[in-house]
N, C-alpha and C positions, 0 to 999 in steps of 0.2 A: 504494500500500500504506500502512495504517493503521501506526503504532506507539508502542503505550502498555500498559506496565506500568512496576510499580518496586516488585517482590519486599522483603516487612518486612526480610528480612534485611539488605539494602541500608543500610534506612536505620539501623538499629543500627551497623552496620560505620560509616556517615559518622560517628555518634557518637562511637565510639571513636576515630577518626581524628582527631577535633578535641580530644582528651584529648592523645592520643600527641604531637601535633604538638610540643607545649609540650617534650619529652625531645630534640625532633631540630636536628640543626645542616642537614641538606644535605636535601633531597625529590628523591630520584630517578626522574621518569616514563617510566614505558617507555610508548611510542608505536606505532602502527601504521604504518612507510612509503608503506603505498600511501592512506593515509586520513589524514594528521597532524591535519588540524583534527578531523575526526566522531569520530578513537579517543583523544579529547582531553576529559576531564571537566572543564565550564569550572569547577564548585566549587572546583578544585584550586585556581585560582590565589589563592581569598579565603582557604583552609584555610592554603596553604604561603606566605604574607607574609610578608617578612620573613627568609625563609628564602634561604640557598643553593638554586639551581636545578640540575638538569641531564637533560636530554633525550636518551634513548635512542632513536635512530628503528631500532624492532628492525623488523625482516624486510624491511633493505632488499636482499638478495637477492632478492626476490620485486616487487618493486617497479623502476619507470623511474627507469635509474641518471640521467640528465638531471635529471629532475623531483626525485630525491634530492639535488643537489646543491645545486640551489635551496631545498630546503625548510630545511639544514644554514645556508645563507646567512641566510636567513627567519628564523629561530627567535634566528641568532648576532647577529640586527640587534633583537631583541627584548629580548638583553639576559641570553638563556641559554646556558649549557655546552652544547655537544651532539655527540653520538657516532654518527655508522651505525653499524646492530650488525649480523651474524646471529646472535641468540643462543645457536643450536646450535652453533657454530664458536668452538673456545676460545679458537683463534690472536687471535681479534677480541678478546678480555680485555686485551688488554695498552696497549690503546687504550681503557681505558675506567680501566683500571689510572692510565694516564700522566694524563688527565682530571682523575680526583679526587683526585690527586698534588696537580696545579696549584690545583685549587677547594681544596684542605685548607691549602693551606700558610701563608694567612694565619690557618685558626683556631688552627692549632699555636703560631704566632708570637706570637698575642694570648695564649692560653696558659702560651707560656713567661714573659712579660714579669709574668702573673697569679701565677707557682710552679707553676703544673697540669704535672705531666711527666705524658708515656705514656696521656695520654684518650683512648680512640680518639674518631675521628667518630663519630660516631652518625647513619646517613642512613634515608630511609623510602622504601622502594620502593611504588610508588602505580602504579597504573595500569586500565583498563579490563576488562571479562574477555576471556580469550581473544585479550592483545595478547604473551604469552609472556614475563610478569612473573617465573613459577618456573623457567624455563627456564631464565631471563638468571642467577637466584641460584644454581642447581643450576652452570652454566657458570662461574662467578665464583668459587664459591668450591671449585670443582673435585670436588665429590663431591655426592651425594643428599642435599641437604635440606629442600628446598621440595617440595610433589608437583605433578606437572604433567597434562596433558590437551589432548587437540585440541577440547575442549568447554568453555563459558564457565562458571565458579562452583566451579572443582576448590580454591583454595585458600579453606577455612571461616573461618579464626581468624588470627590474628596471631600473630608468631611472631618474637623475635629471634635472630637468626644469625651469631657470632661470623667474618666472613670471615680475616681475621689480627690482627696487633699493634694497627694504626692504623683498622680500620673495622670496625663492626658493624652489621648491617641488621634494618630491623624490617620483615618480608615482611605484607602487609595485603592482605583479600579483595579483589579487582575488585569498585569500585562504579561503575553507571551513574546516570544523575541522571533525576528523575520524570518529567521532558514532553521532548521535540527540538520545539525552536520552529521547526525546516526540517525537512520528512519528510525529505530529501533524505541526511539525518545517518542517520535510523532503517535507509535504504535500505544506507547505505555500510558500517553496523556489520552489518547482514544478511550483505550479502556475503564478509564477511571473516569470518564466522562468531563475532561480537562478543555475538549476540541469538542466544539459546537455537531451535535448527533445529525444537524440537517445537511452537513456537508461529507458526513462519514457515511461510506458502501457498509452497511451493518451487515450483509451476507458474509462478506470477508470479511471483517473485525470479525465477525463468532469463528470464522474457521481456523485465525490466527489464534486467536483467545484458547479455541479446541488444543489446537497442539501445543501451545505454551505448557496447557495445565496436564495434558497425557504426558509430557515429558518431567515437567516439575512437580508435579503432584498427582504420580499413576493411581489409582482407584475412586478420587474425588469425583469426576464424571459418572464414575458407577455408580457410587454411592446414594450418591442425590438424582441420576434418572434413573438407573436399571441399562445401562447402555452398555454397548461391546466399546472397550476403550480400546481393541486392537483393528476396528475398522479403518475405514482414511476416514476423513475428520468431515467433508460432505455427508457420509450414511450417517454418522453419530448424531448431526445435527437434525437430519431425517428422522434418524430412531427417536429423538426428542420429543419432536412433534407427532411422534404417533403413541408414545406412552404419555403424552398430555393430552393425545385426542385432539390437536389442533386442526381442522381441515375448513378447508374450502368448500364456497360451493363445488359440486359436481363430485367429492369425496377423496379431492386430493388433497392432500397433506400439507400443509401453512409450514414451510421449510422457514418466510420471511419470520412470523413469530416465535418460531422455535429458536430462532439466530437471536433475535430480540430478547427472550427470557433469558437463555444463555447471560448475553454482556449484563443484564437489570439484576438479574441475579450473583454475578459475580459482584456488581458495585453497592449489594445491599447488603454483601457479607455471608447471602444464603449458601452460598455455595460453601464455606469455612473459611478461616484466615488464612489471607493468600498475601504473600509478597512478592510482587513481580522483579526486584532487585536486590542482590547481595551486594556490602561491604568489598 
């Protein structure tokens, strides 16, 4: 599978992001668990120099708790903050809370020594579309203020958001970057539903999807339809929609929905935790 676009809107928002940067002390990236590197904008790291780091790996519910552990290791040997989140689950705030407690305490202290009482931080939440960037804000700062969506490009504009006393966040659209120099990236933001579904062949993402998981995770396929995982990955997807009973009129087999459950089903976690990247 081909993947190439990069919507103007994009490159406005990077513009902006490279304004804004200059007001922030901390760049907070929410991340994708099952995908760290592909739901990883590498501009960020030339945008955010300089800056305080901290790495959200949100939906590592949904993601191989094994492979979460490493990736926490990985990231912590790099030289970043970083947090597992779900960011639907508030309970997890308080580890994200304790976090930026520690990453603040030296700007306070530089701060005090300056006369500045009472600044808050100022941090910029950043991240991909569709990695549950407003989710994380809406969760954090415990009521509706960021909008959110199971579809990539729901926050337009930027937006600062007094969370309490000591931190303020500045919420910014999901920007993807113009070319994946490895399809292999364009493949893994598909999956996760990163890249907008109306431009994605969903026949092919399910048969790529198929063989990822018969190779990385042999009996998972079976488990959850009853399928032969030694067929080629067309019949699997066939046998899908006939132990669903998916059919068309005239009594043929809805191959299109069975491709459909497949990807919906891997990105709602039904399928089991799956991570599509190692360390």
């Amino acid at each position: 599978m081909e993947f190439q676009w990069y919507p103007g809107h994009m490159t406005k928002a990077k513009r902006q992001m490279q304004e804004d940067i200059k007001l922030i002390d901390l760049v907070i990236e929410v991340i994708d668990a099952r995908c760290p590197v592909s739901s990883r904008n590498p501009d960020i790291n030339g945008l955010a120099s300089g800056k305080l780091r901290l790495i959200l790996l949100n939906k590592s519910d949904l993601a191989d708790k094994e492979a979460n552990k490493k990736w926490v290791e990985y990231f912590k040997g790099q030289g970043f903050y970083v947090v597992e989140l779900d960011s639907r689950d508030r309970k997890n705030m308080k580890g994200v809370q304790a976090t930026l407690d520690e990453v603040c305490a030296a700007k306070f202290e530089r701060d005090r020594k300056r006369g500045i009482k009472n600044r808050p931080v100022r941090a910029m939440v950043v991240g991909i579309p569709n990695v549950g960037k407003s989710t994380f804000i809406n969760s954090f700062a415990g009521r509706s203020v960021a909008k959110t969506g199971n579809k990539p490009g729901v926050t337009k504009g930027k937006q600062w958001i007094k969370l309490n006393k000591s931190v303020e966040l500045l919420d910014t659209p999901g920007i993807l970057w113009p070319k994946f120099e490895d399809n292999t990236v364009g493949l893994h933001l598909a999956f996760i539903g990163s890249i907008n579904d109306a431009i994605i062949e969903t026949r092919e993402l399910s048969l790529e999807l198929a063989d990822f998981l018969k190779e990385t995770y042999p009996g998972i396929l079976n488990k959850r339809y009853e399928v032969d995982e030694s067929a080629v990955n067309h019949e699997i997807i066939t046998e899908i929609a006939a132990k669903r009973n998916f059919v068309k009129k005239g009594s043929e087999l809805d191959f299109d929905k069975a491709a459909a459950v497949l990807i919906d089903e891997f990105r709602s976690g039904n399928l089991g935790n799956i991570t599509l990247e190692r360390p």
